[in-house]
C-alpha positions as CSV (number, residue, x, y, z in Angstrom):
1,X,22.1,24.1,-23.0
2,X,19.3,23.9,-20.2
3,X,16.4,22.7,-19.7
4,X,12.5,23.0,-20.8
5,X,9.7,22.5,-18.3
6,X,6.3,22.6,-18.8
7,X,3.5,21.8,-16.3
8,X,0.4,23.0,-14.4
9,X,-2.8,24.3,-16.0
10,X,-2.3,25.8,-19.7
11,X,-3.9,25.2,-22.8
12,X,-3.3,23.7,-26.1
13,X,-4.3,24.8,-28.9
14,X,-2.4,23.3,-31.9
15,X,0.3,20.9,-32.0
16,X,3.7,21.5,-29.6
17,X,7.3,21.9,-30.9
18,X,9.9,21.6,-28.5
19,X,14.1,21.6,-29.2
20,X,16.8,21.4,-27.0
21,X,20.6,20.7,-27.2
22,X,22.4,19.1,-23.9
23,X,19.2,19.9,-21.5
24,X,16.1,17.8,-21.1
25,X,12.2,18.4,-22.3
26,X,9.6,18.1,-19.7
27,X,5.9,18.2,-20.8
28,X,3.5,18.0,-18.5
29,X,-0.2,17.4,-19.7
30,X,-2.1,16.1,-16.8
31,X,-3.7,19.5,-16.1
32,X,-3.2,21.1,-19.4
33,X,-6.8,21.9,-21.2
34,X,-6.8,19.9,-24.6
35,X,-9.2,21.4,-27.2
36,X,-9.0,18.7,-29.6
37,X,-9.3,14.6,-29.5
38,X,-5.8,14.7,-30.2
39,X,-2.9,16.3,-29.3
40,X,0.2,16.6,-31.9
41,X,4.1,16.8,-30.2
42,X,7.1,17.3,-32.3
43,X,9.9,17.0,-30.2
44,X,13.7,17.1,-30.9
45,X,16.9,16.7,-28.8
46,X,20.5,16.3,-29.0
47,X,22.5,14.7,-26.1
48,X,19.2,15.2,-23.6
49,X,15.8,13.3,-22.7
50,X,12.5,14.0,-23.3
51,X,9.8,13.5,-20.7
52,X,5.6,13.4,-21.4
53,X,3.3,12.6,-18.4
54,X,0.2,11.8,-19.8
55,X,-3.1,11.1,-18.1
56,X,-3.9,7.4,-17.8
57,X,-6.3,6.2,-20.0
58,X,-5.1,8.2,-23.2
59,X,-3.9,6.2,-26.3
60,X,-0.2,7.4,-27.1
61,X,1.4,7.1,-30.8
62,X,5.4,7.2,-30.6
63,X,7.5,7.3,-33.3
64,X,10.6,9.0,-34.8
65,X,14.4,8.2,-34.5
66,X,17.0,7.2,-31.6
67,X,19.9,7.3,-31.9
68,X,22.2,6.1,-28.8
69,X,19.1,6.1,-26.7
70,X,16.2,4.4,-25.5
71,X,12.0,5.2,-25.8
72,X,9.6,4.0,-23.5
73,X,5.9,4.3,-23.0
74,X,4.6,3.5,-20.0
75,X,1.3,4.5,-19.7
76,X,-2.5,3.0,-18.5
77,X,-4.4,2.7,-21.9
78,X,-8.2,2.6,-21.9
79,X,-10.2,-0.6,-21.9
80,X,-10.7,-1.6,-25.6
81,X,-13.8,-0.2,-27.4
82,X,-14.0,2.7,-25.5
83,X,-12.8,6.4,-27.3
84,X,-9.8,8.2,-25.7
85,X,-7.9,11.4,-26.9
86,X,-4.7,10.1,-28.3
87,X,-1.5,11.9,-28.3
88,X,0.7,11.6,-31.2
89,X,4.5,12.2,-30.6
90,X,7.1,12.8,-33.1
91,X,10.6,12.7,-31.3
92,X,14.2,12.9,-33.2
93,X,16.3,12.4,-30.3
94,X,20.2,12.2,-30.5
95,X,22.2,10.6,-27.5
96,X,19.2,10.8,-25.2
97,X,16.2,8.7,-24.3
98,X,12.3,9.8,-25.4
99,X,10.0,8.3,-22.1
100,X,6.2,9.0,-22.1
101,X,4.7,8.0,-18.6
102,X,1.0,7.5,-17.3
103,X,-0.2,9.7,-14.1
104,X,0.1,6.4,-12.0
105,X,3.9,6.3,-12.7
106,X,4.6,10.3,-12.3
107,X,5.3,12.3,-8.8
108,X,2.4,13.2,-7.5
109,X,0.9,17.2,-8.7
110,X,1.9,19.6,-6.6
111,X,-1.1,21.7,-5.6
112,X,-1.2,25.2,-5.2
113,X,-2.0,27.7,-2.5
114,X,-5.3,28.0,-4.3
115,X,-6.3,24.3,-4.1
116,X,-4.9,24.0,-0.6
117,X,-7.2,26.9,1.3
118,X,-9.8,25.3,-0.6
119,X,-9.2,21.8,1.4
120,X,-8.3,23.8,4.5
121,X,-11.7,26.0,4.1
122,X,-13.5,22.1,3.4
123,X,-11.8,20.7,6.6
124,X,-12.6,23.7,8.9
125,X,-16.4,22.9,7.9
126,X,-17.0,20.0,9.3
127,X,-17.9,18.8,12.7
128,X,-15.2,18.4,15.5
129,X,-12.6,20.1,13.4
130,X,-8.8,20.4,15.5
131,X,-9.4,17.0,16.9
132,X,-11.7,18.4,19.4
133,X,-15.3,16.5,19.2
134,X,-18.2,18.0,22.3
135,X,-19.2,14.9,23.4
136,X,-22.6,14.4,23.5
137,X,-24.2,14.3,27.3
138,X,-27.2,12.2,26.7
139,X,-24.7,8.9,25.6
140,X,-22.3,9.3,28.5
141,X,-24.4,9.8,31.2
142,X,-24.2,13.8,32.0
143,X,-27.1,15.7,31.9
């Protein structure tokens, strides 16, 4: 009776089981570090949804069972002939809807306080930084 989130950098090793009754799944895979070509989801739900962002450009099998719901994929596939991971997902889903979506279609990552002093570290780097540029004499004139 709640819901299942998961998101940011982790790692997957095998395949993913996930169950819930009235709550939601979240999986989150954009930053997640895949070891394999292929990643394996089981997922099963009774009166909830289940939610997969995906990078664009990675082939997605659905399959399983509906029942008084919808799936959807919505993701970017890669250009034909060229190899992508694939992610196969298994969802038995009961009164609720089973949605994979493509990065392109998902919020936006939240970075962390990590990633953000790196940019601010980056912007303080480079010249004129806070807007304020020293004009340079010789072009206007003041020597």
């Amino acid at each position: 009776m709640g819901d299942a989130k998961r998101t940011g950098t982790w790692r997957i090793d095998d395949g993913i089981g996930a169950v819930c009754v009235m709550g939601d799944v979240v999986l989150d895979l954009r930053q997640a570090e895949v070891r394999g070509r292929e990643v394996d989801i089981v997922a099963t739900c009774v009166m909830g949804d289940v939610k997969i962002i995906v990078p664009d450009g990675v082939d997605v099998e659905l399959s399983g069972i509906t029942i008084m719901g919808d799936k959807k994929v919505q993701v970017v596939e890669a250009p034909r002939g060229q190899s992508a991971p694939v992610v196969k997902i298994t969802a038995y889903v009961l009164m609720g809807d089973v949605k994979i979506i493509g990065d392109s279609r998902a919020e936006p990552i939240k970075r962390g306080w990590f990633a953000w002093s790196e940019w601010w570290q980056e912007r303080r780097r480079r010249p004129g930084y806070g807007g304020y540029e020293v004009p340079d004499r010789r072009h206007h004139g003041l020597h």
